[in-house]
N, C-alpha and C positions, 0 to 999 in steps of 0.2 A: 671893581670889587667882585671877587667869585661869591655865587650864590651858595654856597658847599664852604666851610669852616671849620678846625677842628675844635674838640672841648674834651676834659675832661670831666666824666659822665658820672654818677654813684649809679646803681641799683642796688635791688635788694639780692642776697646771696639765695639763689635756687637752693643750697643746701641747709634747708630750715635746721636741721641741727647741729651743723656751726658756730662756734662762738661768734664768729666774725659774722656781722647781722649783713652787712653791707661792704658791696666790691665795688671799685672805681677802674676806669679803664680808657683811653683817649678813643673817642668816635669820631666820625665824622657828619655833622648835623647841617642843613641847611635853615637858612631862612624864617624859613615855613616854622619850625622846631623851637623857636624863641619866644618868650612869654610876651604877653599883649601888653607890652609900656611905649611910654612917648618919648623914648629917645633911642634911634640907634646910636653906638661905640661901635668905633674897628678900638681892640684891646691892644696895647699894646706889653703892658708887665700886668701883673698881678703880684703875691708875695706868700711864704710861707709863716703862718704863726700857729700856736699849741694849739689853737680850735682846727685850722688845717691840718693837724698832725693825723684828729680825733677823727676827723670824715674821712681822709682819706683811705686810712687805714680800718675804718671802720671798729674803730677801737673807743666813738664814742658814739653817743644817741643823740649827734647834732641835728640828721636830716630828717624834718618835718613831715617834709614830702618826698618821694621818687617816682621818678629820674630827678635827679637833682644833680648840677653843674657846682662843682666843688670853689672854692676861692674866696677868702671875706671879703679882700679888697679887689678894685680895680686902678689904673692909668690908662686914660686912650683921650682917643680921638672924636668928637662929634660925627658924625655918616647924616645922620636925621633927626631933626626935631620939631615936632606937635609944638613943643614947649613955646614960648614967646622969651625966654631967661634963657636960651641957650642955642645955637647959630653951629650949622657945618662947619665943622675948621675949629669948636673950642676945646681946647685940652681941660682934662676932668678928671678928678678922681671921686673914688666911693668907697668909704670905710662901714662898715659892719651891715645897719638895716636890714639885720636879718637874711644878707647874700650867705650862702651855701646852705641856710637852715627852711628859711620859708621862700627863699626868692632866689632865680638861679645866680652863680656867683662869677667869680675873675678867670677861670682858671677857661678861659674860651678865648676863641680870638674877634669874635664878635662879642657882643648883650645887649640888651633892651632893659633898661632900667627908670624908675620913675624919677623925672625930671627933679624933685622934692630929695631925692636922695645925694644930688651929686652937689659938688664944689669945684669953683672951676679953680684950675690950676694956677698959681701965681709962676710969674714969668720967671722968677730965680729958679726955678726947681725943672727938671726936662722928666717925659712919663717915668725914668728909668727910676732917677735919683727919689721922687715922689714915693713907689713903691719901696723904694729904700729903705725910705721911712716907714710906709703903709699903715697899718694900722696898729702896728706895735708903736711905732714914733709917734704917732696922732694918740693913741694913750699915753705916751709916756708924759707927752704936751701936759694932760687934760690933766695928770699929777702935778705936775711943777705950777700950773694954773692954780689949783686948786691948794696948793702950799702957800704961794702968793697971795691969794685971796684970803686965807687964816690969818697973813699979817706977820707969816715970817718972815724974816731977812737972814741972810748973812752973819750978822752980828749977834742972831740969837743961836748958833751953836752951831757942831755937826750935824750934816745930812746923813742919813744911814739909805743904800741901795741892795734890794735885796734881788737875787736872780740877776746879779751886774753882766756877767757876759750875754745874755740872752737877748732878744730884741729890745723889748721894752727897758731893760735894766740899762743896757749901753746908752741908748739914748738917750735915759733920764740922765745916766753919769753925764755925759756932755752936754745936756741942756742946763743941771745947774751948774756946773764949774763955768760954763761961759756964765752964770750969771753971779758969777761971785761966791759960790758955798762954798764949804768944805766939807768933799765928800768922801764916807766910807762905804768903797762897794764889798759888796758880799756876795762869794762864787761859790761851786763846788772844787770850780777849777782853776785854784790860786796862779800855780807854775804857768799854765799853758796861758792865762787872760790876764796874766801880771802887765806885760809890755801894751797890750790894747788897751787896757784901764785906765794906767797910768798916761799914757797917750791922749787917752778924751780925757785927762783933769780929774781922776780918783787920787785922794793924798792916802787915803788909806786903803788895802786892801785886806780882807778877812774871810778866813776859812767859812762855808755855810753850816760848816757842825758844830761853830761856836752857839751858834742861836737854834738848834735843832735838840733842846733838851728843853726838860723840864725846869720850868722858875717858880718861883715865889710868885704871891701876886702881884708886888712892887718890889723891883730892884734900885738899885745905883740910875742914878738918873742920868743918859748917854744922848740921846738924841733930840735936836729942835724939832726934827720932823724927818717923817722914810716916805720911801715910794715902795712897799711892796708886793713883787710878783708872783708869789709864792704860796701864802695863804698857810694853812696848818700852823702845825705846834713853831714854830720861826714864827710866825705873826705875832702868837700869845707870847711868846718870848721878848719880842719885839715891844709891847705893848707894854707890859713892866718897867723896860726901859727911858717910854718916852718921857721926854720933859714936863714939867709943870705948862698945861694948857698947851701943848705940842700937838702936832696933827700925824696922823698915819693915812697915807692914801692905798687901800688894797684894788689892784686890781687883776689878779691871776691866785693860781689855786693849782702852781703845780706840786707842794710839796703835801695837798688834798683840800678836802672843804671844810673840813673839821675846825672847829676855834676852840683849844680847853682854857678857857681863861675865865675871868672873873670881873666885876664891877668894879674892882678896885682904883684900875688906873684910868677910870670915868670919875667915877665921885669923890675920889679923895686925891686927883690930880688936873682933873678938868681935862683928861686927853680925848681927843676928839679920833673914832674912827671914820673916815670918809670914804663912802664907796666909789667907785670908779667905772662908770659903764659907758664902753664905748660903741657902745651897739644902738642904743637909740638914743644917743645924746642931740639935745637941740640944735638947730641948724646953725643958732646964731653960735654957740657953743662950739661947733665943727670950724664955720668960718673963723673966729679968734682964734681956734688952735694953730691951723694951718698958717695964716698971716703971720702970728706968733713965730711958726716953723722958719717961715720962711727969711724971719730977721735973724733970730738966733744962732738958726745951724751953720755949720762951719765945714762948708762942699767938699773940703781937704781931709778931715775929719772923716766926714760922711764914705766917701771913699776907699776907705779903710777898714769900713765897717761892713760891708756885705759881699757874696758872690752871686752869678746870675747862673740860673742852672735851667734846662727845659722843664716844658710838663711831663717829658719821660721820664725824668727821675722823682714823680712824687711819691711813690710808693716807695723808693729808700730814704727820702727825706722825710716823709712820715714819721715813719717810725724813729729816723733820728732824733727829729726835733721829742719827742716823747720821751726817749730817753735820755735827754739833757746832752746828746753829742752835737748840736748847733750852735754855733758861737756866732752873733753879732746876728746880721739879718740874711736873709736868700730872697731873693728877686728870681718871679718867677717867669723867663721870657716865653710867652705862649705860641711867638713868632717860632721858635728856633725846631 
């Protein structure tokens, strides 16, 4: 194993008065260069999702510190481990803990990461397919868990999927249809994610300017429960809608941060908003997600669902994924 690796690096932008706070660039680091944790990773994927859009491009105020190594997630290899949980040779992955924000992230072909933060890989899943998934699939899990655990089923109604072609959205579509719902996803881009939706098990598919308006505070009652990627006025929208003691899981905020909504569909519905963090979710909470993954997903499916692009193209994939032109997932191969 060469002592010399590359990474994709953030700094801060020398031209202080730039809107753009922060540039990213592929170096070449050694060794020496990696932060002081008890395990080494050879990396071999990482992935792109909307918080990679934000560092990369420097279009948001993820990174804590600089220099900072871009990527939430990782897939690799064991090299070294301090650890007594973990053996050269184990495959691993690592969603959020703070990678690209306070802790360096995936987007390297090496890292050193604290032992505490990793899961090891279940044998169905190879590094590629895992980052496949990454941390948009490991959220979209920790929604369908968390619908589960409210005690919905199938038999209590439509599913509503919002941001369906997008990482997290695909993969909820196909996590509940395999388990039996009946799902309406919701796109901006009916035409073009009609055949993939319907593909992972959407019976329904709907435009996202049905739900990007102003409602009442309670409407017509549509939904058992959503997975929301979305956030903004579609959430409050959303909300209106659910059913009597129905759940919404939020866990994205591309359409903003903003909620206009009201108490209404709390106390006079019993509906339940659930947040959704996959950034420092419990380990035991990661381990069930994963395991979970690893029975449900459907590898033919999953294949369908992403392409593999280098770290050279994250500065156009940035900005894509930001402007909603990414459909399904991108795996990021840090080898290529």
């Amino acid at each position: 194993m060469s002592d010399t690796f590359k990474a994709f690096v953030i700094h801060q932008n020398p031209d202080t008065a730039a809107k753009q706070k922060t540039m990213g660039s592929i170096e070449t680091l050694s060794s020496a260069d990696l932060p002081d944790e008890n395990v080494l990773i050879k990396v071999d994927y990482s992935s792109l999702n909307y918080k990679d859009g934000l560092v990369v491009t420097g279009k948001g105020r993820v990174c804590r510190r600089l220099p900072m190594v871009g990527g939430i997630d990782l897939a690799g290899t064991v090299l070294e481990s301090a650890d007594s949980r973990y053996q050269a040779g184990d495959q691993v992955v690592v969603n959020g803990y703070g990678l690209s924000e306070s802790h360096w992230g995936g987007y390297s072909q090496q890292q050193r990461v604290n032992a505490d933060y990793l899961v090891k890989l279940d044998a169905v899943f190879s590094t590629e397919q895992a980052m496949a998934l990454g941390t948009a699939g490991y959220t979209a899990m920790l929604c369908v868990m968390a619908i589960q655990d409210h005690g919905v089923t199938p038999e209590h109604g439509p599913v509503l999927v919002t941001g369906a072609a997008g990482g997290v959205g695909s993969v909820a579509v196909m996590l509940l249809a395999k388990l039996g719902y009946q799902v309406t996803a919701s796109t901006g881009r009916v035409d073009a994610s009609k055949a993939l939706l319907t593909g992972l098990g959407a019976s329904e598919i709907i435009d996202r300017e049905l739900l990007n308006i102003e409602s009442k505070p309670l409407t017509g009652e549509k939904w058992a429960a959503v997975v929301d990627a979305v956030g903004g006025q579609p959430l409050a929208t959303i909300l209106a809608q659910v059913n009597y003691e129905g759940i919404v899981t939020a866990c994205g905020l591309a359409a903003g941060m903003s909620l206009p909504t009201t108490v209404a569909p709390f106390i006079l519905r019993g509906v339940t908003l659930r947040g959704i963090d996959s950034v420092m979710a419990s380990q035991q909470r990661r381990v069930r997600a994963w395991k979970l993954l690893s029975e449900l997903i459907d590898l033919n499916h999953l294949a369908s669902l992403y392409s593999i692009e280098p770290m050279s193209a994250l500065p156009q994939l940035g900005k894509a994924i930001l402007s909603g032109q990414v459909q399904g997932r991108v795996v990021i191969d840090v080898n290529a």
